[in-house]
Every structure is written in structure tokens, then in C-alpha cells.
N, C-alpha and C positions, 0 to 999 in steps of 0.2 A: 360934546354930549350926544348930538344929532349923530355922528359916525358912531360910537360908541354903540348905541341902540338899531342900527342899520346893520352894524358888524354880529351883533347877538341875532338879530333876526336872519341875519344872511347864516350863520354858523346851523341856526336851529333847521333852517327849510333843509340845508348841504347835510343833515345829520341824519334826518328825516327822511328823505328821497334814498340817504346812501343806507339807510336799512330797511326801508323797504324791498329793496333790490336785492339786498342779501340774503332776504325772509322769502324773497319770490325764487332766488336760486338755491340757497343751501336745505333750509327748514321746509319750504313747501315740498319739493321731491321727495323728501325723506319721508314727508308723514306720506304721502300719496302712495308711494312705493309700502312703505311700511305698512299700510290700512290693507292695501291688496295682499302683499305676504302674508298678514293675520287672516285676511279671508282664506286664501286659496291653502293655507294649512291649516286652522281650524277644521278647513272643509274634509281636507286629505286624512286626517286624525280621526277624524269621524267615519268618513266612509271607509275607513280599514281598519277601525275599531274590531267590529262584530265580526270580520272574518278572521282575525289575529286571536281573538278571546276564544272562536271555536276551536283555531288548530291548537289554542296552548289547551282547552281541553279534551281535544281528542289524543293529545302526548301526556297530560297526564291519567286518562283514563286507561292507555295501553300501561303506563306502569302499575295504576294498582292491577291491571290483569297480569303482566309478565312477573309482581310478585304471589299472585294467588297460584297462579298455573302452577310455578316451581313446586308447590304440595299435590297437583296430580299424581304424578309419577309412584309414590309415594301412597298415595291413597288409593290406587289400584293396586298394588304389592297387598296393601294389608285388608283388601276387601273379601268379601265373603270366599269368593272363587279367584282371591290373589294366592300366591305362592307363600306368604307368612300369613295368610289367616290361622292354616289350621296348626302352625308353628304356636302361631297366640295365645289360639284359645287351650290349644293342650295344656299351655305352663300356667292358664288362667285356672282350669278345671285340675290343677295337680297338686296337693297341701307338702309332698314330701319331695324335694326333690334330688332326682337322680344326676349323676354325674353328666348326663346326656340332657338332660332338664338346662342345668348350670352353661353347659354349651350352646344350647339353643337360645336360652334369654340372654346371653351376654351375643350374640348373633343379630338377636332381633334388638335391642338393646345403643349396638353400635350400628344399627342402622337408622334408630330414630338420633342418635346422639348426631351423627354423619351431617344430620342435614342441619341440625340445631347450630354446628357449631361453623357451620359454611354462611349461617345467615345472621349474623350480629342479633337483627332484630327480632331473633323468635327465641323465645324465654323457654319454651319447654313445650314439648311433646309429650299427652296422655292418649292410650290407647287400650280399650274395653271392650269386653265381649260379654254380655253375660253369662254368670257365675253363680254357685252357689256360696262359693269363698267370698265371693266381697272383692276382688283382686281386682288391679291393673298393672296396664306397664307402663312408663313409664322412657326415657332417655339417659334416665339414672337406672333400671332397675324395675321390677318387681314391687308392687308395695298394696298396701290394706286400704280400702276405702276410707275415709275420717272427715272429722269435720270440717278440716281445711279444706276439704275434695268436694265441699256442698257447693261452694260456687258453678262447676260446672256438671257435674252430676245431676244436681238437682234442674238444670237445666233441658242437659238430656232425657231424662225421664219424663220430662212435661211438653216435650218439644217432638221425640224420635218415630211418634205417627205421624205427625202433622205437617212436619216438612223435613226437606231431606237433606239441607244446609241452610244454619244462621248463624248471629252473630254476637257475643255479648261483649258490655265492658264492666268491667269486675274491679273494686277496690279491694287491697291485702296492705296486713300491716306485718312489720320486719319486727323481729325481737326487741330493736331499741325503743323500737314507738313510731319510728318515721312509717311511712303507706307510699304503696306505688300500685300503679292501674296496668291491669294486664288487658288486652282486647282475642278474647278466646271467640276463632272459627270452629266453629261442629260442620262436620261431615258424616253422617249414619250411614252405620254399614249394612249392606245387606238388608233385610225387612228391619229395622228396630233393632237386631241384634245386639249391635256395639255400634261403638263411636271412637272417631279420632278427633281429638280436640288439639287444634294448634294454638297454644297462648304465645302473641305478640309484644311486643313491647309496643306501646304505641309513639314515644319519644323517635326512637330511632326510625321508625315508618313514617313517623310524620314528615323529619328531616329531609332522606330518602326521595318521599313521594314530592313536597315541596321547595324541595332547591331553585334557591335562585328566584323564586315569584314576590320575595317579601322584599327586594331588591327596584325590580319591577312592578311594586304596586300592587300584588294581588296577594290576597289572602284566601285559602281554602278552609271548606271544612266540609267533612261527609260524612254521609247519613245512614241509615239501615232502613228497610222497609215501611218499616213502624217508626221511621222517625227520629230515630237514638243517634244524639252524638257520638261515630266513632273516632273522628279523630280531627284535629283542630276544635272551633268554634262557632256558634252562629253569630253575628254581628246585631246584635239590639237595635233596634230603629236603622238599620241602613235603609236608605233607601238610594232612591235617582239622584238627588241632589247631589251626595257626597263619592256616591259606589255605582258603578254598573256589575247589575247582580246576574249573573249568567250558570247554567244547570246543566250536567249531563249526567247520563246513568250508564255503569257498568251493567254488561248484561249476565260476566262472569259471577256475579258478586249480590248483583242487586241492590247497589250500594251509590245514593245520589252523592254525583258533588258539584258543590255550590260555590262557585267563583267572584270574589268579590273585588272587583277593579277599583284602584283609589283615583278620580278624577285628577286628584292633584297631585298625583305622580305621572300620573298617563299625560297629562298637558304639561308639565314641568316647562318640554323645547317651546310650547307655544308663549308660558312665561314669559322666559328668557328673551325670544323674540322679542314679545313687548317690551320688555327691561331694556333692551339693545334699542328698540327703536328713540322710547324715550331719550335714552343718554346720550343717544346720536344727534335727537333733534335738539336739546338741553344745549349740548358739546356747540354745537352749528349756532342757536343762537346768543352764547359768549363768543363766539370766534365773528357773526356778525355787528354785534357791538361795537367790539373791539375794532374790526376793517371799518366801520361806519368812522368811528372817533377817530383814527388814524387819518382815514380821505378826510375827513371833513374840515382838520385839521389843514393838513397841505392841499386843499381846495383852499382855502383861504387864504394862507400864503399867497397860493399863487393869484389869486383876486388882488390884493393889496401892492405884489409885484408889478402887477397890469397898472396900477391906478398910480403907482410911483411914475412908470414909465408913460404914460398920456403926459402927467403932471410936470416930468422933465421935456417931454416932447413940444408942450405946452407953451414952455418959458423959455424953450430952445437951448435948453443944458444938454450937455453929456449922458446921453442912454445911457440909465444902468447895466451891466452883466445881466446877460441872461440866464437863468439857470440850464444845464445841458439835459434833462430831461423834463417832456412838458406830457400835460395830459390831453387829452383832447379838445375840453373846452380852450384850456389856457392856452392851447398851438394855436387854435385857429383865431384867438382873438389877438396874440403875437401876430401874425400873418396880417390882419387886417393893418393892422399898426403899420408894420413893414412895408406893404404895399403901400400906403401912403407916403410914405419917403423914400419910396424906387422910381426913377425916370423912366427906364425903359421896359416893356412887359413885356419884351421878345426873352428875358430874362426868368421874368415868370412864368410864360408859356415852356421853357425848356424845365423849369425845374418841374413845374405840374405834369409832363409828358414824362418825365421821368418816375415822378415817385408813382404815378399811373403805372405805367410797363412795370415797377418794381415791385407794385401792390400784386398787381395781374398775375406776376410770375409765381407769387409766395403763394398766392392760391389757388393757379395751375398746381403745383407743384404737392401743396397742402393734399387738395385733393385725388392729385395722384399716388400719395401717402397713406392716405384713410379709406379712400373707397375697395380696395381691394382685402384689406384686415374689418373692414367694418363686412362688408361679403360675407367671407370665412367665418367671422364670427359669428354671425348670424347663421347662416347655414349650417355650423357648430351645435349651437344652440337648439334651434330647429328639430335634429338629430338627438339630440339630448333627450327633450321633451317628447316626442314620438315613442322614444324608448320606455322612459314614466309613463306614459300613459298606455304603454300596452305590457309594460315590465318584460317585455323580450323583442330581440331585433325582427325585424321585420323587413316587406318590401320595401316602404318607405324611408327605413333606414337606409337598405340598400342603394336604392335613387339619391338620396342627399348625397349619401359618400360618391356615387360618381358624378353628381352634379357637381361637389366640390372640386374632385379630380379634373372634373373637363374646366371649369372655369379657372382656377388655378395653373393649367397648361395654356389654357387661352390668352391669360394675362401677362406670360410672359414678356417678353420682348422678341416681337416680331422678327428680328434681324438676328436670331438668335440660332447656331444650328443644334440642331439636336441628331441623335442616333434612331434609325426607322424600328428599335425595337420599342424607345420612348412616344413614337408617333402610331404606333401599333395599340401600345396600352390606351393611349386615348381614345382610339376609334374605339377598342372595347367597350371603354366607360360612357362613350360617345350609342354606342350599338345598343346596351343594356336600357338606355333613360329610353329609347327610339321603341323598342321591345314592348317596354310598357305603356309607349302610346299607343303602340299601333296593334298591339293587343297581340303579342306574337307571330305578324302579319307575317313575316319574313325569317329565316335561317342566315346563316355568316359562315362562311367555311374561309381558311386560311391555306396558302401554300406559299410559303416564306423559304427559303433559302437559309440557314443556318448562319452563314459568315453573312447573310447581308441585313444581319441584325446591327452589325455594327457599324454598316455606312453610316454618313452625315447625311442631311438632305434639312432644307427650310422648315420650321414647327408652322403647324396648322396647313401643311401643303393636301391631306391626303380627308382630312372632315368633310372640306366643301364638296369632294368631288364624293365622299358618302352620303352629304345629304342629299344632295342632285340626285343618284341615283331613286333615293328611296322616294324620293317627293314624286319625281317626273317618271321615273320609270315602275318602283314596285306601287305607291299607292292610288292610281288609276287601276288597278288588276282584281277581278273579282276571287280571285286564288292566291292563295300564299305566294311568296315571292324567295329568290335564292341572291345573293349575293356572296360573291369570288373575289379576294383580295387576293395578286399574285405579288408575287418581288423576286428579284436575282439580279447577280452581277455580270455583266457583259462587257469585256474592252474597256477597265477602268469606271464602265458608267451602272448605274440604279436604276434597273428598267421596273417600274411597275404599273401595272393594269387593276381595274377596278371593273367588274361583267355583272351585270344585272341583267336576271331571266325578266325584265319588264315588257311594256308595251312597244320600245323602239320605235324608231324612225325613220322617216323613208328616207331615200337623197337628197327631196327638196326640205323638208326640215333639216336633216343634218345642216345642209351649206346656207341654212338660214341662220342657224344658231353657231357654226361657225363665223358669220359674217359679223354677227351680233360680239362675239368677243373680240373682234379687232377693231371697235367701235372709239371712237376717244374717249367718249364717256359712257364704259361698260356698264355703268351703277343703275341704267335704265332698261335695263334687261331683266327678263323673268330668272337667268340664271347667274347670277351674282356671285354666287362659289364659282362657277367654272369661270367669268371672267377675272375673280380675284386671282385665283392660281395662276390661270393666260397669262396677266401682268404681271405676274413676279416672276414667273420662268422667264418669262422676255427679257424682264430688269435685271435678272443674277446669271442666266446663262445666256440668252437667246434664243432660248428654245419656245417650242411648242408644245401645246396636248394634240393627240391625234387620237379621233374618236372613229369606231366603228359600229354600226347598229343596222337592223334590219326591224321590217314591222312585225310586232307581235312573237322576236326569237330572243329581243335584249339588246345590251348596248354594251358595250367594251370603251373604257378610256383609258389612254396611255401616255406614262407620263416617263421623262428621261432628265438622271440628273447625273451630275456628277461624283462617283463614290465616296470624296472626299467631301462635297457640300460645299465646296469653296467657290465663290461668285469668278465669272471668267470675263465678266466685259465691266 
């Protein structure tokens, strides 16, 4: 009974511990990460709200202008001193008409028809001048003024001092009974004269004007001077809560519109996110249960296996089998066991010195695995973000991409040869990051040989001896500086030189800092690049650098390899 109650309590702590663990690694990251995502897009949603809601209304403000304009054209031809005015008014002012009458209104006629039938959404063109006939014309035709003709007539006549374009909306009913809404512009011609009235459909303009916003959340509606719905709606009680209500005015038209953004389409992805995070952290804590119930399960096992094995140890039976794999507790508490029925520990000192070096190596190795993709990634990333936050590349774009190129060249394997047109590009990307520190302190000019782009020669041979330069020689200089990358092939070998217009050296410095790279331990030197490179020409060929400089004309360093890159001693 006592084991029985020690086993439930030992189960409940092992159940306990193994999801807290699980909560600290799966479920806590997520909300953390998650709570920051909802911040930092909430935040991004909002601060590009108001400049997104301006440019969708200054795109659809250009459309109701680029559909009003299209009736310029048109309303200059028939104005006072257009070229179909006095076409107009003749056939308005003529009760009989002549064969040349008949030609002329079927002329002006198919000219209002022309446009009618190019624009789906305009129901008919009226055009008046006054008359003592009563007439107008019409897209059909010639016709008598009538009571159907009161909706915009009577307009014009109350309207044609006062201003000199508006707008009306007009209901009419069809023979069967059914009604449709026409939205009739006036344009006055001349003094009061006449008038061209364009009746609209408003269905087909609405369509037209509003594609695609009722998709994205937004509903339009716009207005007239005075306030007249002409087309859509206004939205009753909108307010902040639900709509971000946003206005702009045609200056063609005079005509407000009134942009109503639906909160809860415009946040939909922020939704979503939260949905996603929920179901992730939900997801994480079944799948911690579950690992918790599993270990705690085989934790206990393996406790009961330990207490079998004491207990035969105990009464000096036959050890049970061990199982072939253990966890961490259960190995080391195996191990203690063990160690008590080993005689000799020069036994245990070889296998601990072992599985030491073998640990050592996995994480040598681990992290020469990750450190270099963990890098990249990040400096990936870095780049990314720079980009968002300015929405176009930039310097700093610039600088990550060749910090990645240099680091990524650097990383390679040292023993590795490379072609000097590969060791070229680096210095570039190497030249470029140097540029921005040093505030374009310095120029770079190149004289490369064409075929000896494609020698071999050691990677990272030709950096140190560019930063040398730039450090020691261009930036002590109160004046800009020049730096000369030469190369060419000679008798099989890669002659190249590196010239900085710097402050140079006398004789006794040179044969100082000569002496300083034949040092054993070069690494205690101010120049560090030139002894690395000393000791790998020495190590792969034998050779030397041979420097040359004067004070205050520059320095020249020359390096000699083999075409081929192939190490000779």
C-alpha cells in the first residue's frame, strides 16, 4: 500500500515538472511571439490605414473626373461659339423642315447618339436652346417639349442664372409600372441660352466608379453641393466604432465622396493571426500533455527498473537486462550502480575521457554547423526588415548584402583555392562596407590583366593586405586617399601589388615592421593582416611579401604566387 501511494505521488510530481517544461518551451514562445506579432501589425494596419484610404480616394476621385471630362469635348462643339451651335438652334427655331433641315439633325443627332452608345452608362442626351417652338434635340431626334420633359427642364429654368453646372436625381416610371432613377448633369450654354443635359444611369456608374471596394471593405457614396445623394448611400449611425469614415471632393464636379472603411474587413489578417495563434498555442498544449503522460509514464518505468536492480544487487542475484536506451536521470543513476561493482577506475577514467572528447567533438562540430546559417540568417533578415521599414532598397540594404558576401567568403575554408577574379569581388564588397565608414575617404582603381582572372591563388590572401593599407596608410591623411590594385601573369607566376597614396615609411619603419612579421608569434603585432598573409606564403610556397614605401608618397606591397595556386613545399 505504502509503494502504491509513493508510486502515485512519484507519477503526479514526474507529470507536473514534465509540463511545466513543455508550457515553458512550446506554449510560452508562442504567446510571446504571438502577443508581439498582434502588436507590431495592429500597429503597421493602422499607420497605413490613412495613407491607403487617401490614395484609394484620390483613384477614385480621378475616375468620377475621367468620366465627367469624356462630356467636355462634346459640350464645347455644342456651345454658344461651338461649331453645332448654330446647326442647333437653326433646326430648334424651324417648324417646317427642309431636305437640308433632315440632314443636319440626323448629323447633330448621330453625334449625340455617338457618344451615348460608347458609354453603356448614359441613358440619353437632351440639348436646348431657346425657342419659340417649344423644341429640342435630343440622341433620338428632334422632339416637343412635354410633361415627361418637366423633370429637367423645369430644372433648367430655375437653375440657368444661378449657376453654370448641377446635378439632379430624377425618378420615372416605364409603361409597365416598374420606375428607374436617372442622375441628369446640366451644363448652360452660353448666357442662359440653352442647355445640354446628360441623363446617367446611376447603376451602371456606380458599378464602374466602385469596383472592387465592396470586396475590400469599403462602401462609397457621393454627394452634391447641397447635399443630394447621387449615387450609393449614406450609412445611418456609422460611426468610429464600426467604419473609418473618410471624404474627398471633386473639384471637376463638386461632388463629395464619402468613404466608408468596414473595421472588420480592413483587420480580417489581424483576425486570422489571432485565430492562428490561439490554435497553435491550443495545438502545443495537447501535444504537451500528451509528451508530459508519455515521459512520465517511462520515467517511472525506468525508476522501478533502477529499484529492481539495487534490490537484486542487494541479495546478489543476477542484474537484470538493461534497457538499451536511458534518459538522463536513469543513465546516471545506472552509472552510480555500476561504479559500485567496478574494481578498477582506470576503466572509468578511459570511458569518461571518451565520451568527453565525443561530447566536445558533437558540439565543435554542432556549432560549426549553425553559427554560419544562424549569421546569414540573420543578416537575411536584417535586410528584409530595413527594406519594410523604408519600402525601397537602400544604403543599408546595400551594406548587409556585401557584409553577407564578405562574411560568407570569409567562412569558407581557408585551404581552399580560389580564382583572383573571386578574391577581386570580395575586396569590392570588402571596399564598399570601408566607403561607408570612412565616409568616402578613399577611391579604388583596378588594373587586372584579363587572363589573370582566372589564376588560383589562397582565399582571403589580398583583404588584409587592403585593410593595412587603409588603416596605416590612407586613414592618418587629412585628404582623400587612392588606392591601386595591380595583377598580371609572369613566368608561370601571379604577380600582384597593392599602392596606397598614404603617409608611408621611412627605412627604419619598413625594416621594423619587416622584422615584426618574421616574429614567431606574429599575432602581437599592430599589423596582423600582413603577418597572416607572411605566414601562409611561407607555409604554401616559401615566399615573401616585398614592400616598398617612401614618406608621405605611399606604400607599394608585393605579393608572388603561383598561377596554378598549388602549394610547392
Amino acid at each position: 500500500m505504502h509503494e502504491r501511494t509513493v508510486g502515485t505521488a512519484m507519477r503526479r510530481i514526474f507529470f507536473r515538472n514534465n509540463l511545466f517544461a513543455f508550457l515553458a518551451l512550446l506554449v510560452l514562445p508562442i504567446l510571446i511571439m504571438g502577443s508581439l506579432s498582434m502588436y507590431l501589425l495592429h500597429g503597421y494596419i493602422r499607420k497605413n490605414l490613412d495613407k491607403e484610404t487617401e490614395i484609394l480616394l484620390d483613384q477614385l476621385v480621378s475616375k468620377v473626373d475621367l468620366i465627367t471630362d469624356q462630356f467636355n469635348p462634346l459640350i464645347r462643339t455644342v456651345d454658344i461659339e461651338g461649331q453645332s451651335s448654330y446647326v442647333a438652334r437653326k433646326l430648334l427655331d424651324s417648324v417646317e423642315m427642309t431636305y437640308t433641315d433632315i440632314f443636319l439633325l440626323n448629323d447633330v443627332k448621330d453625334q449625340l447618339a455617338s457618344l451615348r452608345n460608347a458609354r453603356e452608362y448614359i441613358h440619353s442626351i437632351n440639348l436646348y436652346f431657346v425657342n419659340s417652338n417649344d423644341y429640342y434635340l435630343s440622341d433620338t431626334g428632334k422632339h416637343s417639349l412635354s410633361e415627361d420633359d418637366g423633370y429637367w427642364f423645369d430644372s433648367y429654368q430655375e437653375n440657368r442664372y444661378r449657376t453654370q453646372s448641377w446635378t439632379l436625381v430624377s425618378e420615372h416610371r416605364q409603361l409597365g409600372g416598374s420606375s428607374y432613377t436617372l442622375l441628369s448633369m446640366f451644363h448652360v450654354l452660353g448666357n442662359g441660352e440653352g442647355v445640354i443635359v446628360f441623363n446617367l444611369r446611376p447603376d451602371y456608374l456606380t458599378t464602374l466608379i466602385t469596383e472592387g471596394l465592396a470586396e475590400a471593405g469599403h462602401q462609397l457614396c457621393i454627394t452634391d453641393e447641397e447635399g443630394q445623394i447621387l449615387l450609393g448611400s449614406l450609412l445611418p449611425g456609422a460611426d468610429g466604432e464600426r467604419y473609418i469614415i473618410s471624404t474627398a471632393l471633386s473639384e471637376n464636379t463638386r461632388w463629395t465622396l464619402t468613404l466608408y472603411s468596414d473595421k472588420a474587413v480592413i483587420f480580417q489578417v489581424y483576425r486570422n493571426v489571432l485565430f492562428l495563434i490561439l490554435a497553435l498555442s491550443s495545438l502545443s498544449l495537447v501535444v504537451g500533455v500528451v509528451l508530459s503522460v508519455w515521459l512520465t509514464q517511462r520515467r517511472t518505468r525506468q525508476i522501478y527498473a533502477i529499484i529492481n536492480l539495487l534490490e537484486a544487487a542487494q541479495h546478489n542475484e543476477d542484474l537484470p537486462k538493461l534497457p538499451e536506451k536511458q534518459g538522463p536521470t536513469y543513465g546516471y543513476i545506472i552509472h552510480q550502480i555500476v561504479n559500485a561493482f567496478l574494481e578498477h577506475s582506470y576503466v572509468k577514467a578511459q570511458l569518461d575521457a571518451r565520451k568527453y572528447k565525443l561530447k566536445t567533438a558533437q558540439l565543435v562540430a554542432l556549432q560549426a554547423q549553425l553559427n554560419p546559417h544562424f549569421l546569414f540568417n540573420t543578416l537575411e533578415t536584417l535586410n528584409w526588415k530595413v527594406y519594410e521599414f523604408t519600402n525601397s532598397a537602400n544604403q543599408a540594404n546595400q551594406m548587409i548584402e556585401n557584409l553577407s558576401d564578405l562574411m560568407r567568403y570569409s567562412l569558407g575554408n581557408s585551404e581552399d583555392m580560389v580564382s583572383l577574379s573571386e578574391e577581386v569581388e570580395n575586396i569590392k564588397s570588402y571596399l564598399s562596407l570601408q566607403k561607408v565608414r570612412y565616409q568616402e575617404k578613399f577611391e579604388t582603381h583596378y588594373d587586372i590583366e584579363k587572363g589573370a582572372l582566372h589564376c588560383r591563388m589562397p582565399r582571403m590572401l589580398l583583404q588584409p593586405i587592403v585593410e593595412n593599407a587603409i588603416y596605416h596608410g590612407i586613414k592618418p591623411l587629412e585628404r582623400n586617399g587612392r588606392i591601386m590594385i595591380t595583377a598580371k601573369q609572369k613566368n608561370g607566376s601571379l604577380l600582384i601589388s597593392i599602392f596606397d597614396d598614404g603617409v608611408g615609411m621611412t627605412e627604419s619603419q619598413k625594416a621594423t615592421l619587416l622584422a615584426s612579421l618574421d616574429e614567431d608569434q606574429p599575432l602581437h603585432t599592430d599589423h596582423i593582416g600582413l603577418a597572416n598573409v607572411q605566414a601562409r606564403l611561407r607555409l604554401l610556397y616559401g615566399l615573401s611579401i616585398a614592400i616598398e614605401s617612401q614618406p608621405n608618397e605611399g606604400t607599394t606591397i608585393y605579393i608572388q604566387v603561383p598561377q596554378d595556386g598549388e602549394a610547392k613545399i
